[in-house]
MITIDREN-431179 format. One record per residue (C-alpha): residue number from 1; residue in three letters; x, y, z. Coordinates in nm, 2 decimals. Each point is the difference from the previous one (the first is absolute). Example, Ala and Ser with C-alpha at 12.3 -4.5 7.8 and 13.67 -1.06 7.14 Angstrom:
2
1,ALA,1.23,-0.45,0.78 $
2,SER,0.14,0.34,-0.07 $
//
This chain:
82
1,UNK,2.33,13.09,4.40 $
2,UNK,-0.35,0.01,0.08 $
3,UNK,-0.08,-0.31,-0.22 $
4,UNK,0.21,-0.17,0.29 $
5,UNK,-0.15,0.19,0.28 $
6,UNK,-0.36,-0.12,-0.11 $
7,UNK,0.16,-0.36,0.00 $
8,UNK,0.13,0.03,0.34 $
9,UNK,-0.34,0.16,0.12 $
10,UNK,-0.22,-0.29,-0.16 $
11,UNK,0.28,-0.26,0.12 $
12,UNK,-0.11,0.18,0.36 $
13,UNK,-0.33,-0.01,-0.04 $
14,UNK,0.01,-0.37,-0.07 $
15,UNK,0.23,-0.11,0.25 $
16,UNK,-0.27,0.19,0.26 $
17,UNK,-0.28,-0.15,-0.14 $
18,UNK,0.16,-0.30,0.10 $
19,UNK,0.07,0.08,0.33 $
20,UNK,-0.34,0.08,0.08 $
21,UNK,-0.15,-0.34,-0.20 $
22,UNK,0.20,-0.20,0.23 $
23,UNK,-0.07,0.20,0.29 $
24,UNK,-0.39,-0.05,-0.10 $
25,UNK,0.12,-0.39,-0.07 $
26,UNK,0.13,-0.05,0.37 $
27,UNK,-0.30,0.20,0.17 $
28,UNK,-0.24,-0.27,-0.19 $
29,UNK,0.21,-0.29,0.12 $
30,UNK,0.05,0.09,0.34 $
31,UNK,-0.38,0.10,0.05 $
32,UNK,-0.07,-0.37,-0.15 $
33,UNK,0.19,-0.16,0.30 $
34,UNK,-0.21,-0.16,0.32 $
35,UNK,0.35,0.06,0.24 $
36,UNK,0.26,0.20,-0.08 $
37,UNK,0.34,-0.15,0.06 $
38,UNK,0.26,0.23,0.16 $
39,UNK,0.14,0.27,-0.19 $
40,UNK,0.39,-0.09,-0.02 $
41,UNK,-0.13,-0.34,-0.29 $
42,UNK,-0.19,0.26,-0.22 $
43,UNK,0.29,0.23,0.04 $
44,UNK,0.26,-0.30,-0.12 $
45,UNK,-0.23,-0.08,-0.29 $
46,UNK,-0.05,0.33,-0.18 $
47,UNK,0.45,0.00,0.02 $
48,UNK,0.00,-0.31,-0.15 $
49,UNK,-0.21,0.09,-0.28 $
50,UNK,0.16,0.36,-0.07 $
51,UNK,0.29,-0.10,-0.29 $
52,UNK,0.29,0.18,0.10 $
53,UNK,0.12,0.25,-0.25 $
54,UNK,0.29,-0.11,-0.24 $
55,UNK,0.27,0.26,-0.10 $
56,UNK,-0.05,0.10,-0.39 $
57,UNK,0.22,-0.15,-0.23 $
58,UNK,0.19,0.16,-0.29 $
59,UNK,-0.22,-0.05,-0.26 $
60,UNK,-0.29,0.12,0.21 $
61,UNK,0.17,0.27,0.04 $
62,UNK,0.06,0.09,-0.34 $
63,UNK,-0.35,-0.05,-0.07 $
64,UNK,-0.11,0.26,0.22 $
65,UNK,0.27,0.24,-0.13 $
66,UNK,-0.11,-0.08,-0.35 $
67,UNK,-0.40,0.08,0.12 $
68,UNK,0.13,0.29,0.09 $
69,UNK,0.19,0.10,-0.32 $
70,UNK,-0.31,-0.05,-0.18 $
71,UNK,-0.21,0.21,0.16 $
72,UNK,0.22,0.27,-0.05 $
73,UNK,0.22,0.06,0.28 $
74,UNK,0.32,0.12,-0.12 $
75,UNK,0.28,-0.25,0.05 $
76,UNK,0.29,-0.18,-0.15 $
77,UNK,0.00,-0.37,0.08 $
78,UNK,0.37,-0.13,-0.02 $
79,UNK,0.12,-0.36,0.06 $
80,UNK,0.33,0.02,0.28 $
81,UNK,0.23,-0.35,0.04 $
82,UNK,0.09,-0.06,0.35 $
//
């Protein structure tokens, strides 16, 4: 359990680090800019680049539950037909 807490903590820690690169990234890039061009383009742009989340899929899943199970959290994995 706390093998997959300190997973989910670095995961964190990564995804902020991240957040603030790109912040730094877009700071730099809009200070290198002679005119601004109204906000609404810039605001379109950083959408367009964002991928939009996909739901997991089974096997993902099952990966995940699997991590888990390794790292000691006590579970029983079973297979269901739908």
């Amino acid at each position: 359990m706390f093998a997959a807490a300190m997973r989910g903590r670095l995961k964190a820690e990564k995804s902020a680090y991240e957040r603030a690169l790109y912040g730094a990234w877009q700071s730099e890039r809009f200070a290198r800019e002679d005119k601004l061009k109204p906000f609404k383009r810039y605001l379109a742009q950083s959408k367009t680049a964002a991928k939009p989340q996909q739901s997991q899929t089974g096997m993902e899943a099952l990966a995940v539950f699997e991590s888990l199970k390794s790292s000691g959290v006590p579970m029983k994995i079973t297979r269901i037909g739908l």
